[in-house]
N, C-alpha and C positions, 0 to 999 in steps of 0.2 A: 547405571546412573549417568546420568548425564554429563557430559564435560561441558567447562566456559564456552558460551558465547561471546563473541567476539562485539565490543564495544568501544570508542574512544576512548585513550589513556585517560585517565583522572575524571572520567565518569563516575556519578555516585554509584557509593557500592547498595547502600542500603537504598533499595527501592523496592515496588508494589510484588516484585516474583521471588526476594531472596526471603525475606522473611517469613512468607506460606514455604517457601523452600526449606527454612531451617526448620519450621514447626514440625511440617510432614515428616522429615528426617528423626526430628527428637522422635517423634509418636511410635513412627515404625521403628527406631531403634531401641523403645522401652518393650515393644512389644517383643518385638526379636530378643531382648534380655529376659522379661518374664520367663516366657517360653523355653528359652536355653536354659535358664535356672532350675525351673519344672523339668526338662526331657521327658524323656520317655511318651506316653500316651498326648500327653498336651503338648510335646513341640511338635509330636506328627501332625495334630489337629493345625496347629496353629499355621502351620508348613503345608497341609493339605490345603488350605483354603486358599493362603496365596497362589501356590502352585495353580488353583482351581481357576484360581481371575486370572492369572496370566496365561492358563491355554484357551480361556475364552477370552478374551484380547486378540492375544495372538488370530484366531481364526476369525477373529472380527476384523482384523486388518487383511490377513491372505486370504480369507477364503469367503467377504462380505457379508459374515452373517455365523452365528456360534450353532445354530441347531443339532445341524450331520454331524458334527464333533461333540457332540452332549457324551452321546459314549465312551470316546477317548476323556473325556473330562473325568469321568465315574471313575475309570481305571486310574487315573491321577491319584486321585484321591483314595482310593484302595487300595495302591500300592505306596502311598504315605502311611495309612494306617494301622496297614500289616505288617510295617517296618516298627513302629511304634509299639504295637503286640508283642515285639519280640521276634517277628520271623521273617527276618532281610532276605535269605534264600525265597521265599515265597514274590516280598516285594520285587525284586530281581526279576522275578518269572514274571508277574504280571506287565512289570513296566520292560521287559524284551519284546514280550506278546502283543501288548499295546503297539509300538515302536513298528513291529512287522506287521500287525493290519495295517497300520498306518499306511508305510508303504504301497502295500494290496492294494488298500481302496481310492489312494490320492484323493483330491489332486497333489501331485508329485512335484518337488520334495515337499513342500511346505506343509502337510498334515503329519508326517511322520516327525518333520523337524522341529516340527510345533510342539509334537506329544514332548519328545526328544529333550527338548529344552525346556520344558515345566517339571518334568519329571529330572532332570540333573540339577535343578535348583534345588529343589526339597530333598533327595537321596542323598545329595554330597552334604547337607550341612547336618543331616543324620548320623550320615556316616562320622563326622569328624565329632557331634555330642554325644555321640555310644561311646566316648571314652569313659572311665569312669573318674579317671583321673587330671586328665588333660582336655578334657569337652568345652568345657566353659571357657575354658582360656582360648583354645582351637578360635572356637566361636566368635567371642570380643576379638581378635586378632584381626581375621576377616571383616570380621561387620564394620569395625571402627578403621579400619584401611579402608574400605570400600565409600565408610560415610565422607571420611576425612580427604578422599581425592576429591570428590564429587564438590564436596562442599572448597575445598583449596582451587578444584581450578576454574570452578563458577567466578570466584574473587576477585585469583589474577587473570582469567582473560575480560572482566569487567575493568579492571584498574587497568590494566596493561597492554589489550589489541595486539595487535599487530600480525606477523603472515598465519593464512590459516592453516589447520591440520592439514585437512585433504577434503576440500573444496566440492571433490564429484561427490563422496559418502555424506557430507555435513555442512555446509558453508561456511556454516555460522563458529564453530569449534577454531578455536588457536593454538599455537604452540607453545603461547607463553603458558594458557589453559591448564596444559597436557605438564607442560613442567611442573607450575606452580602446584598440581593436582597430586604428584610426584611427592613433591617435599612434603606436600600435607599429609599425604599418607602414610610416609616415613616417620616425619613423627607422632601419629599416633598408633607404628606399630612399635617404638619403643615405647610410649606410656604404657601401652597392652603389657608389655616384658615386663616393665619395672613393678606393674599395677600388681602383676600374678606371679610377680618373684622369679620368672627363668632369665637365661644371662643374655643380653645382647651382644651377642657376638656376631662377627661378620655373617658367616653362613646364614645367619636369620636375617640379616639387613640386607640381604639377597635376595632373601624368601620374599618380606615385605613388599621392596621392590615389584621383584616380579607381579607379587598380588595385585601392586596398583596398575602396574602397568597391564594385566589380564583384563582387570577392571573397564578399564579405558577402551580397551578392545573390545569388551563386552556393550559398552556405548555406543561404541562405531557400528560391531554388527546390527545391533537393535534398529539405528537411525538409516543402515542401508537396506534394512528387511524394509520399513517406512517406506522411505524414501522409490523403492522398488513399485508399492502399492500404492503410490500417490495420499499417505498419510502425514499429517502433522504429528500427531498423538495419536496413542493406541487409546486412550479415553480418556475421561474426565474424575476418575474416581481421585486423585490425592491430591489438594490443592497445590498449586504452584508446580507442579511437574507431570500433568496429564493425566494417564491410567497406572495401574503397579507396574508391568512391563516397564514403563520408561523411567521407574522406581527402583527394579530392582536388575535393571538389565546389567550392569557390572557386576552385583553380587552375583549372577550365573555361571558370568565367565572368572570369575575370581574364585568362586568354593570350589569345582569342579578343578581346577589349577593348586589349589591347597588339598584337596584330597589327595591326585596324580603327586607335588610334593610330597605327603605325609607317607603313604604307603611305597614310595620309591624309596624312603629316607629308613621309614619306623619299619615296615613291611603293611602286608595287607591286614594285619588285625588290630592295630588302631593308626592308624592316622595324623589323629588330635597328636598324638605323644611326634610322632614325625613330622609332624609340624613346628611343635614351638621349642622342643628339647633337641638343642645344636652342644 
């Protein structure tokens, strides 16, 4: 997701891009709740499809054109659905197998990285809703960090300008952005806590942290894969922030960052619980 662009202080905040900005975010965040609430067979689905427009994006931007990658797209989406089935060892095998033709056939890296990163988006927030106890909250936890930077430091780097992030990756990104993006996400991973009853304790206000800040990172990669290809936006499907990539491009680097949490914390058999129970 996106961080602030950079704007005169005491610019209005409400103009023609924040408001498609906040729709799109409500929309995709209802849908990502549906879906978390259902798991099982309808979050793979749900999770498949995105997954599906973000590696044809992706290969629309590296490789100028989605066709050659139609196949890697299939495996996306089968190894969403077989994790949904019930059989993550299977998914596992499809989306490794994917990941190495990728490689095989390039162009290098950008097809294999492309499979790579469609498929970590949808596996990691699987992985963290198979809890059966801790999924949903896993879930909210992330999402609503991830919405709450995005939408926090669109805000402050409109109200408040000033030096940029890192000018060769993004131009337009600031530092107040990156902060003000920070706070926002901090609180709403304590609303997350208080909402689903676990304690905010420091160790979690670490976790949080870290999320947003993964987050932010997952913005910058997105905008210098761009930026590499001479692209503005990877497309025009979500109003007011381009294609889904440039939608969900912090949720990638943020689940994939709460999963490596959860099973460093909980172990490798759930996640969810190693995540939000400090």
């Amino acid at each position: 997701m996106s961080l602030a662009h950079a704007a005169p202080p005491g610019s209005a905040i409400v103009n023609r891009d924040l408001l498609p900005r906040i729709a799109s975010s409500v929309v995709l965040i209802a849908i990502a709740a549906a879906a978390a609430w259902a798991g099982g067979l309808v979050a793979a689905g749900v999770l498949a499809a995105i997954s599906a427009i973000v590696h044809h994006e992706w290969t629309g931007v590296t490789e100028g054109g989605s066709n050659a990658a139609l196949p890697f797209t299939a495996a996306i989406v089968a190894a969403m659905i077989a994790y949904g089935l019930g059989f993550p060892a299977l998914a596992l095998g499809v989306a490794v197998l994917a990941v190495v033709v990728g490689v095989a056939t390039g162009p290098r890296p950008w097809r294999s990285l492309g499979v790579g990163y469609a498929l970590a988006l949808g596996l990691s927030l699987l992985a963290l809703r198979d809890s059966p106890d801790h999924g949903i909250a896993a879930i909210a936890v992330v999402v609503g960090v991830v919405a709450a930077t995005d939408i926090g430091a669109y805000v402050a780097g409109r109200t408040i300008g000033g030096a940029k992030l890192w000018p060769a990756v993004s131009p337009k990104k600031t530092w107040s952005g990156a902060i003000g993006g920070l706070a926002a996400g901090l609180v709403a991973g304590i609303v997350a806590a208080v909402s689903f009853g676990f304690g905010v304790t420091a160790p979690f206000l670490v976790v949080v942290v870290v999320l947003s800040v993964a987050s932010q990172a997952g913005d910058l990669f997105e905008s210098s894969v761009k930026r590499r290809f001479g692209a503005k936006d990877s497309g025009r499907l979500v109003p007011g922030h381009g294609g889904m990539m440039d939608r969900v491009d912090g949720l990638v680097f943020a689940s994939v960052v709460a999963v490596a949490i959860g099973m460093g914390h909980g172990g490798l058999g759930d996640p969810a619980r190693g995540l939000v129970a400090w």
